[in-house]
C-alpha positions in Angstrom: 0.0 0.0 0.0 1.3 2.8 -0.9 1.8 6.0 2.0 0.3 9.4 1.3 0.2 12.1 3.3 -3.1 13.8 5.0 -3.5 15.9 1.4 -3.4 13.3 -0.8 -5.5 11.0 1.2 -8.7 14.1 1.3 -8.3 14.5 -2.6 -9.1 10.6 -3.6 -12.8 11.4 -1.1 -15.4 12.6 -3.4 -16.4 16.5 -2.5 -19.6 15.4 -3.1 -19.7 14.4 0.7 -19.7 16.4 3.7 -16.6 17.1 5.7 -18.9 15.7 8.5 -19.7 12.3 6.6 -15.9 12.6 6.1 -14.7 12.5 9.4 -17.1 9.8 10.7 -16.4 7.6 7.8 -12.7 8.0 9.2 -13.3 7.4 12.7 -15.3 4.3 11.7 -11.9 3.0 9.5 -9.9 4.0 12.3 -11.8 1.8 14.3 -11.9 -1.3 12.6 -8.3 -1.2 11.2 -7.2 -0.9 14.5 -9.4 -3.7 16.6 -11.4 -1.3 18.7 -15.0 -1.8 19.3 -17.5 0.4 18.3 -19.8 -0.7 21.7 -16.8 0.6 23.8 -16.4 3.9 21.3 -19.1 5.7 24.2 -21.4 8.2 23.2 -19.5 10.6 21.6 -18.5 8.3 19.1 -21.8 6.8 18.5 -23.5 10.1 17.8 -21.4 10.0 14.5 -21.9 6.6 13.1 -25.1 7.7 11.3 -22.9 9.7 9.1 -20.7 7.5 8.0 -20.6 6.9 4.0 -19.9 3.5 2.9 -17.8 4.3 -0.5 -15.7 6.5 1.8 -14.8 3.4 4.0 -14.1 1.3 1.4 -11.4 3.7 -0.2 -10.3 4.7 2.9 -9.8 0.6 3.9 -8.6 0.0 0.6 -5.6 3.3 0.2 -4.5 3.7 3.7 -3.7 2.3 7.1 -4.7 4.9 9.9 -2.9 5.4 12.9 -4.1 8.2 15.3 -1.3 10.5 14.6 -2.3 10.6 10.6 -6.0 10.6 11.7 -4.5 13.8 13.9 -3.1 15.3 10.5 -5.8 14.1 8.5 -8.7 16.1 10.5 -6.1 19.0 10.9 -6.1 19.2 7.2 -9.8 19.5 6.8 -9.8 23.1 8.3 -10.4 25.1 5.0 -7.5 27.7 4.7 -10.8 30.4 4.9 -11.1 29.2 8.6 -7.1 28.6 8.9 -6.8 32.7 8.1 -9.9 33.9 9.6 -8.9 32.6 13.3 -4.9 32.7 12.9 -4.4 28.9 12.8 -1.0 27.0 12.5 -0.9 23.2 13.1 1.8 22.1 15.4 4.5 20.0 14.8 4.2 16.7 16.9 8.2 17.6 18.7 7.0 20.9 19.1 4.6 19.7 21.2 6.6 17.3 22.9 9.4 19.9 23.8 6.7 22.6 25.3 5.2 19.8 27.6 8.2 18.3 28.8 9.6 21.7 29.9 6.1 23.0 31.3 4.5 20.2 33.0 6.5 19.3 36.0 7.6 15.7 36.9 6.2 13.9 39.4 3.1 16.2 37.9 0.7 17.3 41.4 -1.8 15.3 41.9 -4.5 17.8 41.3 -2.7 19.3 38.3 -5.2 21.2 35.7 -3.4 21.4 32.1 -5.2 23.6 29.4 -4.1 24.9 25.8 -6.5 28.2 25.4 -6.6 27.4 21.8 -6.6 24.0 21.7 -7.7 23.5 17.9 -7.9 19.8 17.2 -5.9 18.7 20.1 -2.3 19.4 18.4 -1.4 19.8 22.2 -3.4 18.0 24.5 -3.2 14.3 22.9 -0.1 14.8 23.5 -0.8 16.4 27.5 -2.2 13.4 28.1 0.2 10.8 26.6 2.7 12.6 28.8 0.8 12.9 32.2 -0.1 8.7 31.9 3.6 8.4 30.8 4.6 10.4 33.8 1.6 9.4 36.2 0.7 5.4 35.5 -2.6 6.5 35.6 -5.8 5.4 33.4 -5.9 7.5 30.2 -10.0 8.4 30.7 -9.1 9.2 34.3 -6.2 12.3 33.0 -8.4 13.3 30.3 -11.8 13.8 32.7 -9.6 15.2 35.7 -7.0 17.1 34.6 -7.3 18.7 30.9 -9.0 21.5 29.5 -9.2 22.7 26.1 -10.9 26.0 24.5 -11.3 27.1 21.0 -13.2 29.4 19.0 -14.4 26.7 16.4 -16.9 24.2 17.5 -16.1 21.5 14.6 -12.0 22.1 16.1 -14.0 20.9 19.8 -15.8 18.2 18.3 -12.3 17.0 16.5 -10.3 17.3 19.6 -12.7 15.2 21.6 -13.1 12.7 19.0 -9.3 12.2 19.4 -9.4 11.9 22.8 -11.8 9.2 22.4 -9.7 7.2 20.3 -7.0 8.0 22.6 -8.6 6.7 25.3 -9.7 3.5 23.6 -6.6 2.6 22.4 -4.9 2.7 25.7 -7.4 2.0 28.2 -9.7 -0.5 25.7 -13.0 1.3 26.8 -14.0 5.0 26.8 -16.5 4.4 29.5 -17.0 7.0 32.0 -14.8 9.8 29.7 -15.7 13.0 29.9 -14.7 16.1 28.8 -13.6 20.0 29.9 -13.5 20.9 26.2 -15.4 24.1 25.9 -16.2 25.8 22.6 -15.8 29.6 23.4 -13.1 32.9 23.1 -10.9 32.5 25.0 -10.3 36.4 25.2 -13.7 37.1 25.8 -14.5 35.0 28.6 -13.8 33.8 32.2 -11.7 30.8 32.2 -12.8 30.5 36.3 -16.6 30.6 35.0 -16.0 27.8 31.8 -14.7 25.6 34.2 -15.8 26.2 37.5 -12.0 26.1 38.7 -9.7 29.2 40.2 -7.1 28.2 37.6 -4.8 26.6 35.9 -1.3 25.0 36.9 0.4 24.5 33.2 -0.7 26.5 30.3 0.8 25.3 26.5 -0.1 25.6 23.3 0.2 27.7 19.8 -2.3 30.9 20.3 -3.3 32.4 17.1 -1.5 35.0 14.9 -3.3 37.5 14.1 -2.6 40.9 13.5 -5.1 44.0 13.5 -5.7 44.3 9.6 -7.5 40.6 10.0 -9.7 41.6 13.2 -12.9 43.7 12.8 -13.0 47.2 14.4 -15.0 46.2 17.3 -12.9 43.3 18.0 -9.8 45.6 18.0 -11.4 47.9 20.3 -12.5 45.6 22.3 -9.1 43.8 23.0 -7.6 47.2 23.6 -10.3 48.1 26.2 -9.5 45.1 27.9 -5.7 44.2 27.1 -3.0 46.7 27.8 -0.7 44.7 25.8 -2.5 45.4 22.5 -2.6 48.7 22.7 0.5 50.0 20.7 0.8 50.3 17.5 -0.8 47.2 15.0 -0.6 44.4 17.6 -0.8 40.5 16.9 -3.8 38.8 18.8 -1.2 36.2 20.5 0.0 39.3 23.1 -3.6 39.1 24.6 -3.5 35.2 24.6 -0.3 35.7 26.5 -1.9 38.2 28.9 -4.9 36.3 29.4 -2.9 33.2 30.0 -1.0 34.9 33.2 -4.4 35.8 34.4 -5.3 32.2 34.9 -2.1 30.9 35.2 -1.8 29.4 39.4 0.9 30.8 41.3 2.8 27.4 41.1 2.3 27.0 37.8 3.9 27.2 34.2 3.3 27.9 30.5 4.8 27.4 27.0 3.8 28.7 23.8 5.1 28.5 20.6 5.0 32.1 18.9 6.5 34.1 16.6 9.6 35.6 17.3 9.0 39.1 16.3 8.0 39.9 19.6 11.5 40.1 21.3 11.8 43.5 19.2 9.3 45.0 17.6 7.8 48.3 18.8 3.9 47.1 18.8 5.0 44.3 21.0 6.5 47.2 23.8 3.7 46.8 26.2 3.9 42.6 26.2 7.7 42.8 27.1 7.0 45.5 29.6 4.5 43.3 31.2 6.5 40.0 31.0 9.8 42.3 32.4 7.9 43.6 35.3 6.3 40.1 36.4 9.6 38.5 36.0 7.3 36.2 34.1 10.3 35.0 31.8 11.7 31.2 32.6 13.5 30.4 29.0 13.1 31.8 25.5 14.2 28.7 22.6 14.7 31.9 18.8 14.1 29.2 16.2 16.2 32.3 14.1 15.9 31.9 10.6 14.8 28.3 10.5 11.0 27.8 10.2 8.9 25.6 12.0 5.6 26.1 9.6 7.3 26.1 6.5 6.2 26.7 3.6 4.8 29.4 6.1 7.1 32.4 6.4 6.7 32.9 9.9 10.3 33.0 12.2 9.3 31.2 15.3 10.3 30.9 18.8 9.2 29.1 21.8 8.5 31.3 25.2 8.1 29.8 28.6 6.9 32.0 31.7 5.8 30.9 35.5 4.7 33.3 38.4 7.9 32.9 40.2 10.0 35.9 39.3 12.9 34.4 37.0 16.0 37.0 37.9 17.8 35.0 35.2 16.7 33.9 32.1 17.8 31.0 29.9 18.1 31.6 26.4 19.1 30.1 23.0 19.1 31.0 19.6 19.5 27.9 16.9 21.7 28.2 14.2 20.3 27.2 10.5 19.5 23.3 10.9 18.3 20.2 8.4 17.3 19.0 11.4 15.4 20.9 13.5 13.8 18.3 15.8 17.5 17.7 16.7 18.8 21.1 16.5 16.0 21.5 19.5 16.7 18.3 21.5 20.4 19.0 21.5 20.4 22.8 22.1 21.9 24.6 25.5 20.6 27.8 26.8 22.8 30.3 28.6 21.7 32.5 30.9 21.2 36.3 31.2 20.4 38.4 34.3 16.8 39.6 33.8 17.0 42.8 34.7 18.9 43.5 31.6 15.9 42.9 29.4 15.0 46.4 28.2 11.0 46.9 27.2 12.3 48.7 24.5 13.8 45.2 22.8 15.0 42.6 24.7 18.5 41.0 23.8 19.5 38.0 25.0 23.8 38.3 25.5 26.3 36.6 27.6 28.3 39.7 30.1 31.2 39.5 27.7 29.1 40.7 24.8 27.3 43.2 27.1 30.9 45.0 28.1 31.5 44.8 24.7 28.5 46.3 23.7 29.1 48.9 25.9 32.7 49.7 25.1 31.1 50.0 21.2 28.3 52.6 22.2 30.6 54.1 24.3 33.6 54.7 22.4 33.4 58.4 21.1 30.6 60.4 19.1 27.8 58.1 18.3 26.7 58.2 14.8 23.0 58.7 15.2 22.6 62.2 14.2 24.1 61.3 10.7 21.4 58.6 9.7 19.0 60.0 7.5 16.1 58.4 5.7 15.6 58.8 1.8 13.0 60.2 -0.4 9.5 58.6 -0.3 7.0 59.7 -3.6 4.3 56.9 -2.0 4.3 56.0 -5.6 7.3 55.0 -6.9 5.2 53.8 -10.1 4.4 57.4 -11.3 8.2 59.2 -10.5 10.1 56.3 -11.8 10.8 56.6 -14.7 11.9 53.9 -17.9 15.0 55.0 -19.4 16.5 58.2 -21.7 15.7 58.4 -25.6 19.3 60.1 -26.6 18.1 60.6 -30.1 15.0 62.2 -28.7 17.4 64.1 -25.5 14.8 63.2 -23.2 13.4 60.4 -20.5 10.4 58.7 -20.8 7.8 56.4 -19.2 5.5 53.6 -20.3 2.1 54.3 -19.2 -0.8 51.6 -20.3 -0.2 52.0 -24.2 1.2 55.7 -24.3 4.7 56.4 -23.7 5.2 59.9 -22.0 8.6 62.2 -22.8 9.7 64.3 -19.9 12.3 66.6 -20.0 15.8 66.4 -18.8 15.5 69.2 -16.3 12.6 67.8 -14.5 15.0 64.5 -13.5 16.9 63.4 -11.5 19.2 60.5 -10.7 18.5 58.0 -7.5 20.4 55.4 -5.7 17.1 52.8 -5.2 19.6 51.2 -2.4 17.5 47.8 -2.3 18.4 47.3 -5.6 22.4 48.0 -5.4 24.2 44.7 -5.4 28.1 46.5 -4.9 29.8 49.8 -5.1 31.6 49.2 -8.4 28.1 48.2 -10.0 26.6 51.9 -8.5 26.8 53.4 -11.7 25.1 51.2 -14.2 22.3 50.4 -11.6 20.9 53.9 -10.3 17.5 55.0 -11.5 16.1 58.2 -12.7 13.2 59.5 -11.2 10.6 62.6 -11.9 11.6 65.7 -9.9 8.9 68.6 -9.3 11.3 70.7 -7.7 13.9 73.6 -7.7 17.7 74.2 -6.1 21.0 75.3 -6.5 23.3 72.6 -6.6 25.7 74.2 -4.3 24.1 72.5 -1.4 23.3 75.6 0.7 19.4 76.4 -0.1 17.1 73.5 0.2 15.1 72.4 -2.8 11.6 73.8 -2.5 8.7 72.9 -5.1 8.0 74.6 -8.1 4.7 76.7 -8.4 2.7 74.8 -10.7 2.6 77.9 -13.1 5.9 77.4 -13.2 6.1 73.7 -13.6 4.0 74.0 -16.4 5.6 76.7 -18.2 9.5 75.3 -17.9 8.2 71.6 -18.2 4.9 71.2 -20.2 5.3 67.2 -21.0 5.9 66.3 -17.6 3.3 68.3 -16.2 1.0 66.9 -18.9 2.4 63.8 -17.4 1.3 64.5 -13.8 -1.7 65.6 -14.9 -3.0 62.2 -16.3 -1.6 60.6 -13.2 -3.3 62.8 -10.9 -6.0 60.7 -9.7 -3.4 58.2 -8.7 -1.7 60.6 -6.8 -4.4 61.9 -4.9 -5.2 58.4 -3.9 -1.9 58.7 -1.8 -1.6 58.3 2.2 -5.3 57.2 2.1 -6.5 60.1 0.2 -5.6 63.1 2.0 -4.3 66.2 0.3 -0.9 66.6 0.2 0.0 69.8 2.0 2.5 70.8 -0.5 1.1 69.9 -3.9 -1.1 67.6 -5.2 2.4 66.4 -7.7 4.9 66.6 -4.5 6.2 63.5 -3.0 4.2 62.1 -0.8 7.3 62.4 1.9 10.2 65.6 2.6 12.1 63.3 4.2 15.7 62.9 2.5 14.9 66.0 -0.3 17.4 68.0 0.9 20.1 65.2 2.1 22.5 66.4 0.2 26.3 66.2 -0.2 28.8 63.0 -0.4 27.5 60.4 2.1 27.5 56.6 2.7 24.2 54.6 1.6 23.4 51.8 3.2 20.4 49.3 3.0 18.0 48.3 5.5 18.5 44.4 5.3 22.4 42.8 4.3 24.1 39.9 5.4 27.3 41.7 5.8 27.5 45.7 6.9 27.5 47.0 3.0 28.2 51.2 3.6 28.6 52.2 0.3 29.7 55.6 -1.2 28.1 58.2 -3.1 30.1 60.6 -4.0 28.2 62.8 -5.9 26.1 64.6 -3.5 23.0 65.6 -6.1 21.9 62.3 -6.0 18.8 61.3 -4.4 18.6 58.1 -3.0 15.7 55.7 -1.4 14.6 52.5 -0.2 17.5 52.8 2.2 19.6 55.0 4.6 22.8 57.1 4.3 25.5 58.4 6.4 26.0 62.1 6.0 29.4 63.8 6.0 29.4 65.7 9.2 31.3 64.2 12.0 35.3 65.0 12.1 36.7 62.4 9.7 36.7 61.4 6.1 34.1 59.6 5.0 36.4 56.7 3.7 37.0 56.6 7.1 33.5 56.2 8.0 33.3 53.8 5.5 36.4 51.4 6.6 34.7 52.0 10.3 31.2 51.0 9.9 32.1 48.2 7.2 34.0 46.3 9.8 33.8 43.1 11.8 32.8 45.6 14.5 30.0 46.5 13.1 29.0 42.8 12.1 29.4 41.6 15.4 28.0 45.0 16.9 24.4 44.8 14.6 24.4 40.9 14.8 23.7 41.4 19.1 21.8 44.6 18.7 19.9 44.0 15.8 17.6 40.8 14.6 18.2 38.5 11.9 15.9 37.1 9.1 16.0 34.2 6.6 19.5 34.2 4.6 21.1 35.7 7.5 19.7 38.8 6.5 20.6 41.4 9.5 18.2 44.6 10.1 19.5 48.2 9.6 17.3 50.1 10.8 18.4 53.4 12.3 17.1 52.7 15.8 19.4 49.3 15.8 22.4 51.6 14.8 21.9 55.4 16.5 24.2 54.2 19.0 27.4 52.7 17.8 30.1 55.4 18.1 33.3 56.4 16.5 36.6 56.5 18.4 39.0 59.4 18.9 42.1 58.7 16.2 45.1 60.4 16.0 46.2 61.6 12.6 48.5 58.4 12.0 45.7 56.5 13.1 43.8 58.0 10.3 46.4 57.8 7.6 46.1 54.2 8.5 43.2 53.6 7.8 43.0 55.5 4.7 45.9 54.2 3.0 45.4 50.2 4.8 43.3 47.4 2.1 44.1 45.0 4.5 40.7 44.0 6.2 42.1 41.3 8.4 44.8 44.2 9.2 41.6 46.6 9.6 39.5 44.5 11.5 42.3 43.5 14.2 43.2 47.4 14.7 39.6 48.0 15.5 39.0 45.6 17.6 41.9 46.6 19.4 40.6 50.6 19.3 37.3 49.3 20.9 39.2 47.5 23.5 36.7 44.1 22.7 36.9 41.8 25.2 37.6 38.3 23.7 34.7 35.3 24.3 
């Protein structure tokens, strides 16, 4: 026979059938390929036996052997993606599981231990709660499941599943699923009373994988509502899994534990202020597992990372971060957490280093004039689709741009060259790969009066085909920053930022592998998509440049910064405001002018920082 996987099993059922007459024409397979008795099933079980479809359980008996963890899949697969977006669900990975249970749920377990997941889905977590607590506990499998877990979720066919499994569960271990019952509720768990659901004070291990959502996929009311009642969701556009978190530590007992899976975004992100504020001040942190770059969900692009909290205020935390792995499972089993005082968890972002990398932090930040105030931001149009332009006709002498069918000439003067700095692969290729883009404006190129935009008299008078141009595009243009008017003109850029950047400076990207500062000499060119060091501190900046390009910079933004797939480091200006520059003495800076060594560059910086070794 041969083995398929949960997706390939549900496309050989005809969708003629209900996913109802699906699942019991499952269960019933499930049943008779694995000896159990239907009489012994209980009443859950029963209630679905008048659904079952005949032609399903002959295909099913006749393509596949079910086990309960490919039942498990099977039903998990069902969810239609409509329901998997709507209410932020991710399936589980079975070690996933394992890991978060084994490092929440103490062993011996209390005797009196409640466990619930708060979004329990089809059971992704508590089949596997109550595998562990008999593993743990010797005792009788309906006995764990009616005493000691819980389980709430917004869906009631995810209830029905989860109990179903539990069922089977049951049967298979214990032979009979008489006198099961269940504490499976179907409700939100954000908008109820955990205490009240159950009838019990509260919980002693929390675990599971709470849904991500963020505010674009929740209605208005529900957004207000979870910012009336959560402080942690209200900054900024907040992911539904910081009130899960919240609620959790509500109805979390003061003995007890939880572990979620969530994404790892969290750790630094500025919406997510107000959860690592509350987690800092509880001392609620135990261990954080980064799953980095690898992911968990793949093919879904979310960066991962497993938290684990208690009510017993942690004053260290252990932390690790996995490197890329072909084995994750493994890469999990086998990794060791250090440990960080957690006082130095800063709300702002929290940073996870060893006290060598925090003195050397230190000595980095600390080391002369920071560079913060020569960060600036480039130009934003909010429709790089209309300024852009396509090339330059040089039989013609002018630029133009393809525009549905029509192709539009603009004049010289009303251009301008850019740097899009995404889109620059290395200095030496600079040239051939900058842009030219539309430029409503006036200046002297002498640096000293800002650019200000020309009067559309003006604009039209010196520059009649691109203001013919504009024209036509209007409509787009005024459909910028969600339709309000655009306090200079309706043809300005939809930003002022980086207009009037001007000058030689260093542009810089705001995702790279390595630090990739790259010069730009000629300071009439605009640049976006991207950041740029200004000339303006007291050295050269090919000093600058051999500075920030170093491997003290790489190991500076790799502990300050965060990382995404490909190694991919952030840039942003908030993760580099503070590195400074040292003092150097005139040799020093004929040194480094005149050095192409970067081995030779790298060890005098690292000596000029005075970087502690690890």
């Amino acid at each position: 026979m041969k083995k398929m996987n949960a997706k390939e099993l549900l496309r050989l059922i005809p969708k003629k059938y209900s996913d109802l007459q699906t699942e019991a024409s499952l269960i019933r397979v499930f049943l008779e390929q694995n000896g159990l008795s239907h009489s012994a099933a209980g009443t859950m079980l029963s209630e679905l036996q008048e659904k079952v479809v005949p032609e399903i359980c002959r295909l099913l008996h006749a393509k596949t052997s079910l086990t309960l963890p490919f039942l498990k899949s099977v039903l998990e697969e069902m969810v239609d993606l409509q329901e998997r977006g709507k209410n932020g669900v991710v399936f589980t990975p079975d070690y996933i599981a394992d890991y978060i249970l084994e490092h929440t749920i103490a062993s011996p377990c209390p005797p009196n231990a409640r466990v619930i997941d708060p979004a329990c889905g089809s059971g992704s977590f508590l089949l596997p709660a109550a595998e562990y607590l008999h593993r743990i506990s010797g005792k009788p499998m309906r006995e764990i499941i009616s005493e000691h877990l819980y389980g709430i979720d917004i869906s009631g066919d995810q209830t029905r599943r989860t109990k179903v499994l539990l069922t089977l569960l049951t049967l298979l271990t214990d032979g009979t699923a008489d006198g099961l019952s269940f504490h499976i509720a179907t409700a939100d768990s954000l908008a109820c009373s955990w205490t009240d659901l159950f009838g019990c004070p509260d919980f002693d291990y929390i675990a599971g994988n709470p849904p991500y959502l963020n505010t674009h996929a929740i209605s208005k009311k529900d957004t207000e509502r979870l910012k009336k009642d959560f402080p942690t969701t209200r900054r900024g556009t907040f992911n539904l899994f910081y009130a899960f978190i919240e609620q959790s530590l509500r109805f979390l007992s003061e003995r007890g534990a939880l572990g979620f899976i969530v994404p790892n975004n969290y750790l630094s992100i500025s919406s997510a202020e107000e959860l690592r504020r509350l987690l800092n001040e509880r001392r609620a942190v135990s261990m954080v597992i980064d799953f980095g770059e690898n992911l968990v969900f793949e093919p879904v692009r979310t960066y991962s990372s497993l938290l684990f909290l208690n009510r017993r205020e942690n004053h260290t935390i252990a932390y690790s971060m996995l490197e890329k792995s072909d084995d994750l499972p493994a890469a999990l089993r086998c990794t060791v957490p250090c440990h960080t005082d957690a006082e130095h968890l800063n709300p702002a972002g929290w940073k996870f280093l060893s006290e060598t990398e925090r003195r050397n932090i230190k000595r980095i930040e600390e080391a002369g004039q920071s560079i913060g105030n020569q960060i600036k931001i480039g130009v934003a149009t909010l429709r790089d689709n209309v300024y852009f332009l396509d090339g330059f006709d040089p039989q013609a002498g002018l630029f133009y741009k393809e525009r549905g069918n029509l192709r539009y000439w603009i004049e010289p003067g009303a251009v301008r060259a850019i740097d899009k700095i995404s889109e620059i692969s290395d200095e030496a290729a600079m040239p051939g790969e900058r842009k030219h883009i539309l430029f409503p404006y006036t200046g002297e190129p002498d640096h000293k009066m800002p650019y200000r935009i020309l009067e559309e008299e003006q604009l039209a008078f010196k520059f009649p085909l691109c203001y013919q141009y504009l024209i036509d595009c209007r409509p787009v243009l005024a459909a910028r920053d969600k339709g309000k008017p655009n306090p200079v003109a309706w043809y300005a850029y939809g930003r002022s930022q980086g207009l009037n950047c001007r000058g030689p400076k260093l542009l810089f990207p705001m995702f790279s592998r390595r630090p990739k500062f790259l010069p730009e000499p000629d300071g009439e060119i605009l640049f976006c998509n991207g950041y740029a060091i200004t000339q303006g501190g007291r050295y050269p900046l090919e000093v600058l440049a051999k500075i920030l390009n170093s491997d003290v910079m790489e190991y500076y933004i790799s502990r300050v910064s965060y990382c995404l797939k490909g190694d991919y480091k952030c840039y942003q200006k908030k993760y580099l405001r503070n590195f400074s520059i040292p003092e150097f003495s005139e040799s020093e800076i004929r040194f480094l002018l005149s050095e192409s060594s970067d081995e030779t560059i790298n060890a005098f910086l690292f000596q000029k920082y005075r970087l502690l070794p690890e």
